[in-house]
DOGU-784109 format. One record per residue (C-alpha): x, y, z; residue in three letters. Coordinates in steps of 0.1 Angstrom, whole numbers, plus 5000, padded with zeros to 4 digits. Example, Ala and Ser with C-alpha at 12.3 -4.5 7.8 and 13.67 -1.06 7.14 Angstrom:
512349555078ala
513749895071ser
This chain:
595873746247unk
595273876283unk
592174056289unk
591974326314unk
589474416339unk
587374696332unk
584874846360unk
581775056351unk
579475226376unk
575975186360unk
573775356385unk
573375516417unk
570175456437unk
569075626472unk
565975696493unk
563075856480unk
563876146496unk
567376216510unk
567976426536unk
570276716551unk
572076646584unk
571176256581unk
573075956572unk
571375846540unk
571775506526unk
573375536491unk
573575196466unk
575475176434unk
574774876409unk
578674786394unk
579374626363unk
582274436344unk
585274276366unk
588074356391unk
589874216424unk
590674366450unk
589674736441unk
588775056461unk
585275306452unk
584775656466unk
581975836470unk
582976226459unk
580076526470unk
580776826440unk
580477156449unk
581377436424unk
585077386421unk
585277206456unk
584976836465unk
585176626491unk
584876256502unk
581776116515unk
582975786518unk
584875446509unk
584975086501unk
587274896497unk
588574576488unk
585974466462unk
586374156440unk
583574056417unk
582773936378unk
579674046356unk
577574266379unk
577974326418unk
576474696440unk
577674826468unk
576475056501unk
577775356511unk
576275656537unk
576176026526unk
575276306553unk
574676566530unk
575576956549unk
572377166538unk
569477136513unk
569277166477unk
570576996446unk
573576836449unk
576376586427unk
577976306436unk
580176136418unk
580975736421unk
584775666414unk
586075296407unk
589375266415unk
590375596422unk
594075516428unk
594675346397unk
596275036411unk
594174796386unk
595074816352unk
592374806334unk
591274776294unk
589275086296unk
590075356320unk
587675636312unk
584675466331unk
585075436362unk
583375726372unk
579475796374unk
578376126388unk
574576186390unk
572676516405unk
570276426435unk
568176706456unk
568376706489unk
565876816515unk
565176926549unk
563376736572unk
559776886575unk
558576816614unk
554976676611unk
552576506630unk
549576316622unk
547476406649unk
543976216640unk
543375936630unk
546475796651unk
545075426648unk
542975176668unk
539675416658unk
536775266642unk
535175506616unk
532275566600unk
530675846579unk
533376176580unk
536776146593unk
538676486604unk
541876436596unk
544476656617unk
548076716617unk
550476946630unk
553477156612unk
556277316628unk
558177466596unk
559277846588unk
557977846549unk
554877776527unk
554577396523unk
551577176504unk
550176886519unk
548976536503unk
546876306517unk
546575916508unk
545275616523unk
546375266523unk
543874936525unk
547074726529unk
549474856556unk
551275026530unk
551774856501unk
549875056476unk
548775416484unk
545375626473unk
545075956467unk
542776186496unk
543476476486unk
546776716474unk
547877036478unk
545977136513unk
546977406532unk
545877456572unk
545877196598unk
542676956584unk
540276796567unk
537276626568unk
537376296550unk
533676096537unk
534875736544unk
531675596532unk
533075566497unk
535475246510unk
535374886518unk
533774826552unk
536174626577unk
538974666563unk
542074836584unk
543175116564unk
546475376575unk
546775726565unk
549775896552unk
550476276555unk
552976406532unk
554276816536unk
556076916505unk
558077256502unk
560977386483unk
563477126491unk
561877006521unk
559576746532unk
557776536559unk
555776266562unk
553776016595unk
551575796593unk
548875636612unk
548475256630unk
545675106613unk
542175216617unk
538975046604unk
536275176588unk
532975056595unk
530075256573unk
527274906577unk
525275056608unk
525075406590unk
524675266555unk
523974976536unk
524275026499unk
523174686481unk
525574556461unk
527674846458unk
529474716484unk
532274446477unk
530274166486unk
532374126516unk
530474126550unk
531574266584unk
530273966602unk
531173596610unk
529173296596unk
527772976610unk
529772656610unk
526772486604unk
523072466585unk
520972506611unk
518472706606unk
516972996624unk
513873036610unk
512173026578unk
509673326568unk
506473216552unk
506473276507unk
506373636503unk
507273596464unk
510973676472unk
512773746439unk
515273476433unk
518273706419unk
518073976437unk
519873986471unk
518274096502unk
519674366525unk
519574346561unk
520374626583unk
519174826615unk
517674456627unk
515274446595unk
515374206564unk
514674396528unk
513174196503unk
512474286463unk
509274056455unk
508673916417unk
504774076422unk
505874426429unk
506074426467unk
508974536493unk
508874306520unk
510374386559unk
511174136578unk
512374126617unk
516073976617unk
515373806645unk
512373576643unk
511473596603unk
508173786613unk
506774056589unk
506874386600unk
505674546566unk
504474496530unk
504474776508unk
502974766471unk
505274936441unk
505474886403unk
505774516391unk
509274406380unk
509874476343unk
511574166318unk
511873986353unk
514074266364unk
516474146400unk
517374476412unk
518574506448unk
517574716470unk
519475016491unk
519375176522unk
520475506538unk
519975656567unk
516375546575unk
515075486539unk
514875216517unk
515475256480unk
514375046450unk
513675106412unk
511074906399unk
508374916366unk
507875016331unk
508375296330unk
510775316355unk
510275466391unk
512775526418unk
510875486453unk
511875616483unk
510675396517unk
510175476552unk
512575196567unk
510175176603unk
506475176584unk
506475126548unk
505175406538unk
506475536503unk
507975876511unk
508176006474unk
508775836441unk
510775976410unk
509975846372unk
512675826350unk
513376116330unk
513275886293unk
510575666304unk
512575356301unk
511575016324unk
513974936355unk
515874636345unk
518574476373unk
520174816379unk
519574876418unk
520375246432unk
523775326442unk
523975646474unk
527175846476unk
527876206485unk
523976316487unk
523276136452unk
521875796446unk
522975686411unk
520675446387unk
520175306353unk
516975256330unk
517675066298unk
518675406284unk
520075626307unk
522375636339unk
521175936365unk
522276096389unk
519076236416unk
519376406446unk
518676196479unk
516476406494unk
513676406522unk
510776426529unk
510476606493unk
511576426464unk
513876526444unk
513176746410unk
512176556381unk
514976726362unk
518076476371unk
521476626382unk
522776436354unk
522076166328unk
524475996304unk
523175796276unk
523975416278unk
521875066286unk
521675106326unk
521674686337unk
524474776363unk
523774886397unk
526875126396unk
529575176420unk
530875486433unk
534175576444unk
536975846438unk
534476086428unk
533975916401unk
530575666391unk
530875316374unk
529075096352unk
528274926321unk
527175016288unk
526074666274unk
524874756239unk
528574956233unk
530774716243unk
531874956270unk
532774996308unk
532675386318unk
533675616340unk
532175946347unk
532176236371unk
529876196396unk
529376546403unk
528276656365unk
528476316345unk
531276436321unk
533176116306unk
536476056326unk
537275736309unk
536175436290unk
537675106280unk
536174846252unk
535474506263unk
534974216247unk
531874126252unk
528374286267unk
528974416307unk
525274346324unk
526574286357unk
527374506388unk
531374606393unk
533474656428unk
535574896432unk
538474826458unk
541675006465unk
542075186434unk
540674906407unk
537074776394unk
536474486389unk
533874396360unk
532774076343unk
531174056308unk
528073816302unk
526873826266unk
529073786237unk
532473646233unk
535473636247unk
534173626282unk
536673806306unk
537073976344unk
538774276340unk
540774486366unk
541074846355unk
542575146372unk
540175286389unk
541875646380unk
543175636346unk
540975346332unk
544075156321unk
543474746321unk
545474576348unk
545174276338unk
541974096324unk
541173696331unk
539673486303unk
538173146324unk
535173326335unk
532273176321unk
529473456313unk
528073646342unk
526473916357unk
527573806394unk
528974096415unk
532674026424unk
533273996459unk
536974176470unk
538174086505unk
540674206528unk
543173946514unk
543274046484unk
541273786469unk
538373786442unk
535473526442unk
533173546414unk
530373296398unk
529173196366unk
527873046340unk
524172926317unk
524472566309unk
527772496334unk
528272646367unk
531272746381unk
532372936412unk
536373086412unk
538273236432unk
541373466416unk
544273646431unk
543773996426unk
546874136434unk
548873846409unk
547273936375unk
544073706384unk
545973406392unk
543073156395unk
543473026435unk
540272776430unk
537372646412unk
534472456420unk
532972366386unk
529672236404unk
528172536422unk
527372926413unk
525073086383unk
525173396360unk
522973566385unk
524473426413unk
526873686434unk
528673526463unk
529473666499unk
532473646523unk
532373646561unk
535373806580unk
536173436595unk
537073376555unk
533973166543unk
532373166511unk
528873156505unk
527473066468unk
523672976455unk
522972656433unk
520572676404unk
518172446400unk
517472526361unk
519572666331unk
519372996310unk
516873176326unk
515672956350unk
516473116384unk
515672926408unk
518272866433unk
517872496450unk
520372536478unk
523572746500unk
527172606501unk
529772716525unk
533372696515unk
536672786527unk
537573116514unk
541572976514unk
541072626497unk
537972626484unk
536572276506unk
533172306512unk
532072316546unk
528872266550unk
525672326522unk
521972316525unk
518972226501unk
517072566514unk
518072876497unk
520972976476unk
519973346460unk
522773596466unk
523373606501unk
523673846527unk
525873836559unk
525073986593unk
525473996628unk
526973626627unk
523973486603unk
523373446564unk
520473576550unk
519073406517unk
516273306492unk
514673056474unk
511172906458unk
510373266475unk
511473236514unk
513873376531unk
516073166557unk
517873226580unk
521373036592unk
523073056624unk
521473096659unk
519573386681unk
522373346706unk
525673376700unk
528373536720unk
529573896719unk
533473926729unk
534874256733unk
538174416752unk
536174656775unk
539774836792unk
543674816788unk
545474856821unk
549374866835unk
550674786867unk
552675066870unk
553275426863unk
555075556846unk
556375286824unk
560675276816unk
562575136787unk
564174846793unk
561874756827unk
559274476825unk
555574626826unk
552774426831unk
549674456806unk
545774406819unk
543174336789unk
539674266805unk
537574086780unk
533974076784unk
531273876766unk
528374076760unk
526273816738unk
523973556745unk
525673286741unk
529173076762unk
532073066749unk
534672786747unk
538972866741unk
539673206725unk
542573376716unk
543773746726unk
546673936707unk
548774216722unk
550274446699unk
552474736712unk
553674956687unk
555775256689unk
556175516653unk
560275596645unk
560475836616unk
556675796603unk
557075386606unk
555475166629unk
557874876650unk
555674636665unk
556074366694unk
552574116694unk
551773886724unk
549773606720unk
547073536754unk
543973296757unk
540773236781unk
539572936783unk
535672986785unk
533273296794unk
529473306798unk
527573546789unk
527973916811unk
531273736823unk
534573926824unk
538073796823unk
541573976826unk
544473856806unk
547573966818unk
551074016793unk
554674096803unk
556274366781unk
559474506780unk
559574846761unk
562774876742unk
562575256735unk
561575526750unk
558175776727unk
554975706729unk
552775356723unk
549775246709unk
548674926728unk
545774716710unk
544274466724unk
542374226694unk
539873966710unk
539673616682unk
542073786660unk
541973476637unk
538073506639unk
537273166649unk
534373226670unk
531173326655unk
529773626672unk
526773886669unk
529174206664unk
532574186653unk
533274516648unk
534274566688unk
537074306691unk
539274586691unk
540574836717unk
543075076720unk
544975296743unk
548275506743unk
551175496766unk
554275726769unk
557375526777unk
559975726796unk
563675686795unk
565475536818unk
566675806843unk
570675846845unk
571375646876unk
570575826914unk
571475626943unk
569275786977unk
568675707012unk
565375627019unk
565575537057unk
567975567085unk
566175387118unk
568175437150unk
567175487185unk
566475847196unk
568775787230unk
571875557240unk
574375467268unk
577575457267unk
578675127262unk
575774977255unk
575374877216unk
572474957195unk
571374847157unk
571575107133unk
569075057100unk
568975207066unk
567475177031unk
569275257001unk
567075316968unk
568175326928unk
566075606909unk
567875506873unk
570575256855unk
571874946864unk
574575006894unk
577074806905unk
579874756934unk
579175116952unk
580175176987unk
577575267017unk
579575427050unk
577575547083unk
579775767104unk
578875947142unk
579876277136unk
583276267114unk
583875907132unk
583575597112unk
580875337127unk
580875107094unk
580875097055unk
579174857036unk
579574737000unk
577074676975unk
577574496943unk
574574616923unk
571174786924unk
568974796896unk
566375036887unk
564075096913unk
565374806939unk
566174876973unk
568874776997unk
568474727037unk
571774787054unk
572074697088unk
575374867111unk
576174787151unk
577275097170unk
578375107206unk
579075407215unk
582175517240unk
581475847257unk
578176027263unk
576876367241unk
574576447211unk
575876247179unk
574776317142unk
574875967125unk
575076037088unk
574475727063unk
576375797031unk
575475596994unk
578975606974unk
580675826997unk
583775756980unk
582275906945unk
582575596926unk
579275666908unk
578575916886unk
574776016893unk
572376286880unk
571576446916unk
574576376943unk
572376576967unk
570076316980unk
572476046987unk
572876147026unk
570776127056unk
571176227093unk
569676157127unk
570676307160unk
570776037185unk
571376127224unk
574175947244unk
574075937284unk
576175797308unk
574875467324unk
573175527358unk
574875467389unk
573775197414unk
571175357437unk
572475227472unk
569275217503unk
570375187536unk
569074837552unk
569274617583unk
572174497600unk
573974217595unk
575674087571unk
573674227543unk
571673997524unk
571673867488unk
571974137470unk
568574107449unk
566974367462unk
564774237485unk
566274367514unk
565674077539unk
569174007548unk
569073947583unk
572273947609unk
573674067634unk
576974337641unk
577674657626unk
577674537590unk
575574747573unk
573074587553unk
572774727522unk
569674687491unk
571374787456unk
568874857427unk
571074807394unk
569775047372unk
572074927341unk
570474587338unk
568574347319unk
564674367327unk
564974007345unk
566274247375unk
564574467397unk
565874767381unk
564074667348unk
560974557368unk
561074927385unk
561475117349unk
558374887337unk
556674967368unk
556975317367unk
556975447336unk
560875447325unk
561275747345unk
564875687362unk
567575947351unk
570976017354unk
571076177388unk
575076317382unk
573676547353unk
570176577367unk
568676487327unk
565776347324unk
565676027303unk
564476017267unk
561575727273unk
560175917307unk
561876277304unk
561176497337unk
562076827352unk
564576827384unk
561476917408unk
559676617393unk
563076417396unk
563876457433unk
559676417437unk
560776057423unk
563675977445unk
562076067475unk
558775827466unk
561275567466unk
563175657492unk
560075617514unk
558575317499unk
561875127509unk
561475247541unk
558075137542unk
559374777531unk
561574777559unk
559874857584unk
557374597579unk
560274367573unk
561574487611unk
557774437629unk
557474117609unk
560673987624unk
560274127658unk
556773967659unk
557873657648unk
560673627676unk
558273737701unk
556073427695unk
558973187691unk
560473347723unk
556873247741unk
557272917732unk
C-alpha cells in the first residue's frame, strides 16, 4: 500500500502588532509530509484576493514552518489565508487541508516619542515622565517599566491622556538600571519607544531598613581590616543597623537609639525610648531627616530628629499591643507597622505627630517589618498561616495565599514578586508570589526555618539564611523556579539576613549559640557567583549594612567597621568628540576624562564606551572597551575611543568607569555619564575648489606655477577630471582617482604664456560631468592674472672704443668711433644688474612701449619718465667719474 503525502497548515504566527504600509514578518508552523511543494500567502477582501507572497520548493516530514512578508495596504481587521500546494501538483491522501485562513488586525503606526527619561539619568524620589504624540485621533497611553532591559515589564500606569506624568521611584530597588516603555493605543493604531537604561538611586534621600532588598549600592572591602570599633553601646544583636547621611543607627537591647559618626565610630547621640519587648530586633528607618523605630509594651512608634536626638513625637499603638521585630516601613507619606495584633497604617508627619486614630489597621500578628510596593503593603500573618496583601491607601484585602508554616520574617518585593520565608511549623518553604495577583511562582522547600530578609540583586539572584540547631546560608536562582545556585551549610542563622555589595559579594553573620541564642561570633565574605569565601572575621556578624565602600555590623554589642577612610572616588567628569558634526560611515574620535575624586590611588581600571542609537523603539549598541593605568587622588585622565557610526539619528554615548566593579570606592553611584550626539548623513557627494594661487602679473614667455585645491563635501569619489584653462584655452587637465569625504587634493599646472593681455584662469573639478553632485555650482574658480610684454634692453650711451664687456659697468675703454655702449637687461635673472636695479629700487621698471606701470612697483607716466631720467643721470654721473678717473690717471703716468 502507498501512502500519500498530506500537508496541513497548523498555525499562523506574526508580530505583536502588525502594521499598515510595512513589511511584516509572517511564520506558519506546517505539519505532515511533501517534496518539492509550493505555499501562498492569499490577503481576503470581501469577494477580492490577492497574493502576498510565495515559497516554494519545500520538502519536509513530521513538522517544518516557514517565513513569508505581508505589507498589508491600510488598517483594520484583515484575513489571510495560507495555501499548501495551491497548484495541485502533489497528490495527496487528503486534499481538503491545505488551507488555513486566520483573521489578524492591522494597525497604523502611532508616531511617539519618549521624551524623558531618555537614559543615562540617575533618579531619585519623582520622575516626570514625558513623551510626545503626533496622531489625528483619541489614543490611551500605558506606561511600564523594566528592571531587566526588557525581559519582563511592570505596570506604571494605563490609560493616560496628555503628555506626562510624574512617577514616585522610591517604591523600587536602588541601583538597579531600569528602562521605560511608552505604549499609545487607538482604534487600530499604536506606538511604542523606549528609554536606554536609567538607574534609580533613592539611598541618599531615603533609607528604609529592611524594606529594601538587602542589596547595597556600594562596593565592599577585599579584606578584614578594620576601621574602627565603637565602644559597647548594648547593640541589639538581630537587628541591622542603618547608616545614611554619614550617621550610624543603632537599636539597643536597653531601650536606647544610638548615632554614631560613619567615619571614626564616635557617638554623636544617645536617646532613651521604651525597652525592647520579648527581646524584640526591630530595625530602624529613616526618611528625610528622621529616624523611626517601634519599641515597648505597649507599643510606641517614635519619631527622631536624625542631627540631635531629640524625639520629635511618639504614636502608641491603637490596641495596646508590645512591638515585636516588625520595624516601620515609609512609602507615599505613610509609614506602615505591626504590633502583635495589628498592621497600621500612620501618617508621616512633622513636626506634629500624626492622629492617634490610624489611616488604617488590619487585624493579623504584626512580626514583619512590611514591604511596600505597587500600591500595595506586605506582610505576614503568623498565627493564620497567611502572607497578605492589602491596599496601602485604605487597607482593603487585595490578596492572600496559605503557607505552610508560620511567616515571622520580613519579605522583598522585586520586579513584580515577593519573596517570603516561613519559620515556625512545617514544611519550611521560600515562596515567590506575584506581586499583583498573589499567584505562587514557584515555592522552594530546602530552606531551613527563618525569619532572614531575602536579599534580591540585580542578577537575578536570591541569598537567604537559616536555620536553629544547623546553619545554612543559600543562594537560589530566582528567575529558574529557585534553582539552588549554592550552599554553605556552615554559616548564617534564623535571624541572620545577609547583604550584597554591587562588586557581587556576600556578607553573612555566624552564631555563636542555638535557638535563641543570638549572639553572632563573626562576618564572612563570599563570592556572590560561587559561593567561595573570601575573607571572614571573628568581630561581628549581625545583619549587615553596606555603604560608601564599608560594611557596617554588630556583635557582643559593638559596631565595626570594615574597609578604610580612604578609598578612591572614580567618576567620568565630560564626554568629548574631535569633530563636528559627526557623519555615518566617518571615524570620530571619543574623549572620556576620568577623574578620581576620593582619597585614596588607584591602580589598572577599566572604562566601557557604549554608543547606542534607538531604530523603531529598540536600542543597537556598539561598546568599546578603554583602561588607565593608575590615578591619584584629584588626578584626571582622558581616554580616547575610535568610533565609526553606521547610521545616521541621534546617539546616546555612556561612558561607565569599573563597569565590572572591581575597585572599591566611596560612591559608586557616579561611574556613569552620559551625553547625546546627532549623527548626520553622509552628504551626496560635492566636489569644490578651495584655492586657485597664481601670480597677479606675467610675461610673455616667461612660465609661472599655477596652484589649486580641490575639496570633497560628501561620498566616496573616484577617477574625476580637474582642467585649468586661460580664457577658453586649455593650460592642463589633471586626473584624480578618488577623494573621500572631506579630503583634499593639491593640483599643481605650468603655464607660459604666449602674448601679453588680461587672462581669466578658470580651474574646473569634473569639467567633463562625470560626477553626479548635489551642488555643480561651486566646482569653478577664477583669477585674473595680467600678461605684459618683456621689457626692452635699455641702451646708455658710453665711451668710445670698442665698447666694453657688456656687464654693465660701463668701463670699456678704446679708442675710434666705436661707440661704447652699457646695456641694462631688464629680462634677466637677479644675478644681473637688471635684477640688482629692480631690488634696488623698488621693482619699479615698466614697459616703456605701453607706458604701464608694473604690477610689483606700479607708477603714473609723470612718475615713469621722473624714473628714467634719475637713471639717465646717474649713468652719466658714473661716467664722468669714470672719464676724470682715466684722464687723471694718464696724466700721472704721462709725468712719469
Amino acid at each position: 500500500m502507498v501512502i500519500l503525502p498530506d500537508l496541513v497548515p497548523t498555525g499562523i504566527e506574526t508580530d505583536e502588532h502588525v502594521f499598515a504600509n510595512e513589511t511584516n514578518s509572517i511564520a506558519a508552523a506546517l505539519a505532515g509530509a511533501g517534496n518539492r511543494f509550493n505555499a501562498t500567502l492569499i490577503e481576503i477582501r470581501g469577494n477580492d484576493t490577492e497574493v502576498m507572497g510565495n515559497v516554494t520548493n519545500i520538502s519536509f516530514y513530521g513538522t517544518t514552518s516557514i517565513k513569508l512578508g505581508w505589507t498589508p495596504k491600510e488598517s483594520g481587521s484583515h484575513n489571510l489565508r495560507l495555501c499548501l500546494d495551491p497548484d495541485c501538483k502533489l497528490p495527496e491522501s487528503n486534499e481538503t487541508n491545505n488551507n488555513l485562513t486566520v483573521q489578524i488586525p492591522v494597525y497604523d503606526r502611532i508616531p511617539i516619542v519618549l521624551k524623558n527619561p531618555r537614559g543615562g539619568e540617575q533618579v531619585s524620589e519623582s520622575l516626570e515622565i514625558r513623551w510626545e504624540i503626533s496622531h489625528d485621533k483619541p489614543v490611551k497611553v500605558d506606561l511600564a517599566y523594566s528592571p531587566n532591559g526588557g525581559e519582563s515589564w511592570v505596570k506604571i500606569k494605563e490609560n493616560l491622556e496628555g503628555d506626562s506624568y510624574q512617577w514616585d521611584t522610591r517604591g523600587l530597588i536602588n541601583g538597579f538600571q531600569y528602562v521605560i516603555k511608552i505604549a499609545a493605543r487607538g482604534e487600530y493604531a499604536y506606538g511604542e519607544d523606549r528609554s536606554d537604561l536609567f538607574m534609580i538611586n533613592n539611598l541618599v534621600e531615603e533609607v528604609v531598613g529592611l524594606t529594601t532588598t538587602r542589596y547595597f549600592l556600594s562596593t565592599a572591602p577585599d579584606d578584614n581590616n578594620l576601621s574602627w570599633i565603637s565602644p559597647d553601646i548594648g547593640a541589639n544583636p538581630s537587628s541591622s543597623i542603618i547608616v545614611v547621611d554619614g550617621k550610624v543607627f543603632v537599636y539597643c537591647e536597653d531601650g536606647h537609639i544610638v548615632c554614631i559618626n560613619e567615619s571614626d565610630g564616635e557617638e554623636i547621640w544617645d536617646t532613651e525610648i521604651n525597652r525592647p519587648a520579648f527581646g524584640s530586633w526591630a530595625t530602624p528607618a529613616y526618611y528625610d531627616g528622621y529616624v523611626f523605630i517601634a519599641s515597648g509594651d505597649p507599643g510606641r512608634l517614635y519619631s527622631i530628629d536624625a542631627d540631635t536626638g531629640d524625639i520629635e513625637w511618639q504614636w502608641k499603638f491603637s490596641d495596646g499591643d508590645a512591638s515585636v521585630n516588625s520595624g516601620p516601613c515609609i512609602a507615599d507619606g505613610k509609614i506602615f507597622i505591626g504590633s502583635e495584633g495589628h498592621y497600621y497604617a500612620v501618617s508621616e508627619t512633622h513636626p506634629r505627630p500624626p492622629p492617634q486614630q490610624p489611616f488604617w489597621g488590619f487585624p493579623a500578628g504584626g512580626h514583619s517589618t512590611p514591604a511596600a510596593a505597587y500600591g500595595n503593603v506586605y506582610f505576614g500573618a503568623p498565627n493564620e498561616f497567611r502572607f497578605y496583601a492589602v491596599d496601602a491607601d485604605n487597607g482593603t484585602e487585595v490578596w492572600n495565599i496559605t503557607t505552610s508554616a508560620e511567616v515571622h520574617g520580613s519579605p522583598t518585593v522585586a520586579n513584580g514578586v515577593v519573596y517570603a520565608a516561613t519559620c515556625i511549623g512545617s514544611p519550611n518553604n521560600l515562596y515567590a508570589i506575584d506581586a499583583i495577583n498573589g499567584d505562587i511562582e514557584w515555592n522552594c522547600g530546602e530552606i531551613l526555618p527563618t525569619n532572614s530578609m531575602p536579599a534580591y540583586t540585580p542578577w537575578g539572584y536570591l541569598y537567604i539564611t537559616g536555620g536553629y540547631e544547623e546553619a545554612a546560608t543559600y543562594c537560589l536562582n530566582a528567575a529558574a523556579t529557585g534553582k539552588l545556585i549554592w550552599k554553605n551549610e556552615t554559616v548564617g542563622w534564623w535571624t541572620n539576613s545577609p547583604a550584597v555589595s554591587s562588586d557581587k559579594k556576600v556578607f553573612v553573620g555566624k552564631s555563636s549559640g542555638s535557638d535563641m541564642d543570638f549572639v553572632y561570633n563573626g562576618l564572612y565574605c563570599f563570592d556572590a557567583l560561587t559561593g567561595e569565601e573570601l575573607w571572614h572575621s571573628d568581630c561581628g556578624g549581625s545583619s549587615p549594612f553596606i555603604a560608601n565602600g564599608r560594611v557596617y555590623t554588630t556583635g557582643r554589642g559593638k559596631v565595626y567597621a570594615f574597609g578604610s577612610n580612604d578609598l578612591p572616588d572614580l567618576t567620568p567628569l565630560e564626554i568629548t568628540t574631535d569633530s563636528s558634526p559627526l557623519i555615518e560611515g566617518i571615524n570620530a574620535i571619543i574623549n572620556v576624562s576620568v577623574k578620581n575624586e576620593g582619597d585614596a590611588a588607584v591602580g589598572t581600571f577599566s572604562i566601557n564606551l557604549s554608543c547606542k542609537r534607538k531604530e523603531t523603539g529598540k536600542w543597537e549598541e556598539d561598546v568599546f572597551e578603554g583602561s588607565i593605568e593608575s590615578l591619584n587622588p584629584q588626578q584626571i585622565e582622558t581616554v580616547s575611543f575610535e568610533w565609526t557610526p553606521a547610521e545616521p539619528g541621534n546617539y546616546s554615548i555612556q561612558a561607565t568607569v569599573d563597569p565590572e566593579q572591581t575597585v572599591n570606592e566611596g560612591d559608586i553611584t557616579n561611574n556613569r555619564n552620559t551625553t547625546w550626539v546627532e549623527v548626520k548623513p553622509m552628504p551626496d557627494t560635492d566636489l569644490t575648489v578651495t584655492s586657485l594661487d597664481a601670480p597677479s602679473s606675467a610675461y610673455v614667455g616667461e612660465s609661472c606655477q599655477i596652484k589649486a585645491e580641490i575639496l570633497n563635501l560628501g561620498k566616496n569619489v573616484t577617477n574625476f577630471n580637474v582642467r585649468l584653462a586661460a580664457d577658453d584655452a586649455e593650460i592642463g587637465v589633471r586626473n584624480i582617482r578618488g577623494l573621500d569625504f572631506i579630503e583634499t587634493k593639491q593640483l599643481k599646472f605650468t603655464w607660459t604664456p604666449t602674448s601679453p593681455g588680461k587672462y581669466t584662469l578658470t580651474i574646473f573639478a569634473d569639467y567633463d560631468d562625470r560626477i553626479s553632485e548635489s551642488n555643480e555650482v561651486n566646482n569653478t574658480r577664477s583669477i585674473t592674472v595680467k600678461v605684459q610684454k618683456p621689457l626692452p634692453e635699455l641702451i646708455v650711451g658710453g665711451g668710445g672704443g670698442s665698447g666694453g664687456s657688456g656687464n654693465g659697468t660701463g668701463n670699456g675703454s678704446g679708442t675710434g668711433d666705436q661707440a661704447g655702449e652699457m646695456v641694462i637687461p631688464i629680462n634677466t635673472t637677479d644675478s644681473s644688474i637688471g635684477g640688482k636695479i629692480r631690488k634696488t629700487l623698488g621693482n619699479l621698471f615698466v614697459n616703456i612701449a605701453t607706458d604701464e606701470a608694473m604690477s610689483a612697483g606700479g607708477m603714473s607716466s609723470g612718475k615713469l619718465y621722473t624714473l628714467i631720467f634719475i637713471i639717465a643721470a646717474s649713468i652719466s654721473i658714473m661716467a664722468y667719474g669714470f672719464w676724470r678717473d682715466t684722464r687723471f690717471t694718464g696724466k700721472i703716468t704721462r709725468r712719469k
